[in-house]
Kinemage of the C-alpha trace (Angstrom):
@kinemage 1
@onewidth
@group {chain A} dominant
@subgroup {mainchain}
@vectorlist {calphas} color= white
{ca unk a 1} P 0.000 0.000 0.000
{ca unk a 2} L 0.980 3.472 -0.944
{ca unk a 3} L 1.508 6.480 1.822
{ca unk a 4} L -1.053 8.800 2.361
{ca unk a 5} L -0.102 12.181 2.423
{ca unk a 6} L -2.667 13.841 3.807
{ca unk a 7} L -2.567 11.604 6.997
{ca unk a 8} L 1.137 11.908 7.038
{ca unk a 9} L 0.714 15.708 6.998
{ca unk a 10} L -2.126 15.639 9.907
{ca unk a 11} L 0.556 13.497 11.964
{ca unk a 12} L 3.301 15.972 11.416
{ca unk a 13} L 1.401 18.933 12.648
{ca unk a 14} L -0.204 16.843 15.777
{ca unk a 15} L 3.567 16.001 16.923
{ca unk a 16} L 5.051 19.523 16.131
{ca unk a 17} L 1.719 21.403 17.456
{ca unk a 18} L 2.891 23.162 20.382
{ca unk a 19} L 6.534 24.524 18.604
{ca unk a 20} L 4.507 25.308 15.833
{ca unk a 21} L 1.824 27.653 17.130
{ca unk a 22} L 4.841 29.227 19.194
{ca unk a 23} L 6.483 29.822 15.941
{ca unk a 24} L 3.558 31.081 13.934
{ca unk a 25} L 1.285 32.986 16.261
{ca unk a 26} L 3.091 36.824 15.874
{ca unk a 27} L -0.092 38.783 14.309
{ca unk a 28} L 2.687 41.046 13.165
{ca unk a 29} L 4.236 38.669 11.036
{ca unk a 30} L 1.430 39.244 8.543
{ca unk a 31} L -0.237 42.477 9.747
{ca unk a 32} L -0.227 44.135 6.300
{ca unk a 33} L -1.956 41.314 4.229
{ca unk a 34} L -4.641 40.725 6.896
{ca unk a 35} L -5.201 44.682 6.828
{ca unk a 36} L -5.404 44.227 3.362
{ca unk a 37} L -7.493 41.385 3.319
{ca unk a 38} L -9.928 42.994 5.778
{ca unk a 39} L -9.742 46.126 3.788
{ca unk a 40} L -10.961 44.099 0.549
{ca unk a 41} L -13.856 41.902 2.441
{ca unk a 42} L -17.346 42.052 0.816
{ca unk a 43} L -18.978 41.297 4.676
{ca unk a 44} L -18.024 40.462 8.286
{ca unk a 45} L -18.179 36.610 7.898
{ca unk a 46} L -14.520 34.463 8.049
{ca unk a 47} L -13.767 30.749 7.262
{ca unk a 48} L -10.398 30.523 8.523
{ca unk a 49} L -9.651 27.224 6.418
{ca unk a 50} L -6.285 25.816 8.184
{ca unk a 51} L -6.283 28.367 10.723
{ca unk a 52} L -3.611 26.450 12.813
{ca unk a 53} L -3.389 27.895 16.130
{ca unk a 54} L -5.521 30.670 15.111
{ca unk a 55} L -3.349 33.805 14.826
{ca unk a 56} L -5.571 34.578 11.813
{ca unk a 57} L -8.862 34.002 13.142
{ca unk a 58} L -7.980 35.971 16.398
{ca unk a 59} L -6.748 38.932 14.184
{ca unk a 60} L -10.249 39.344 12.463
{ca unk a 61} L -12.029 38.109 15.467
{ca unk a 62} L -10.376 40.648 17.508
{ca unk a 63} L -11.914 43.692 14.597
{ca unk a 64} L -15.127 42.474 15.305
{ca unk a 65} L -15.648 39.940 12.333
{ca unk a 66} L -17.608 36.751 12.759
{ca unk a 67} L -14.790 34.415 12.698
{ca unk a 68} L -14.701 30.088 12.416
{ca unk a 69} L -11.328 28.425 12.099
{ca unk a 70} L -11.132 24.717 11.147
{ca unk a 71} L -7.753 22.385 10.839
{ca unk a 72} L -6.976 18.865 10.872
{ca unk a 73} L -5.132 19.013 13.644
{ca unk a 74} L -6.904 18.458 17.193
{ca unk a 75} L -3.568 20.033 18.964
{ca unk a 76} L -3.699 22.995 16.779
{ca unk a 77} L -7.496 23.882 17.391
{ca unk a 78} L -7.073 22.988 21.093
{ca unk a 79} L -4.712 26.109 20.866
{ca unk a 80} L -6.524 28.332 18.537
{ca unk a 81} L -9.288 27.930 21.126
């Protein structure tokens, strides 16, 4: 039987959660492009598809949009949450 990525993947991010979100969870690191994103947005709704430990969905969240993050990962939405 062949690999499957996508599992593989999921299993990578579950055992590298925690140094993960501490590596990606500076809002500052993409400030500009979520300004620009907001600035660009036909509503106030959000699908944060792969939102990780949620940096991204706490950036909109926190400017009042309505704001769901989903991810594969368990570990990574238990600290998005």
């Amino acid at each position: 039987m062949g690999t499957d990525p996508v599992k593989e993947t999921i299993e990578g991010y579950e055992a590298g959660a925690e140094d993960y979100a501490q590596r990606h969870l500076d809002p500052e690191v993409m400030r500009k492009q979520l300004e620009l994103f907001i600035k660009n947005l036909r509503g106030k709704r959000i699908l944060d598809v792969g939102c990780g430990p949620g940096r991204d969905a706490k950036f909109f969240a926190d400017r009042g949009l309505k704001t769901v993050g989903i991810d594969l990962s368990e570990k990574l939405l238990r600290i998005a949450q």
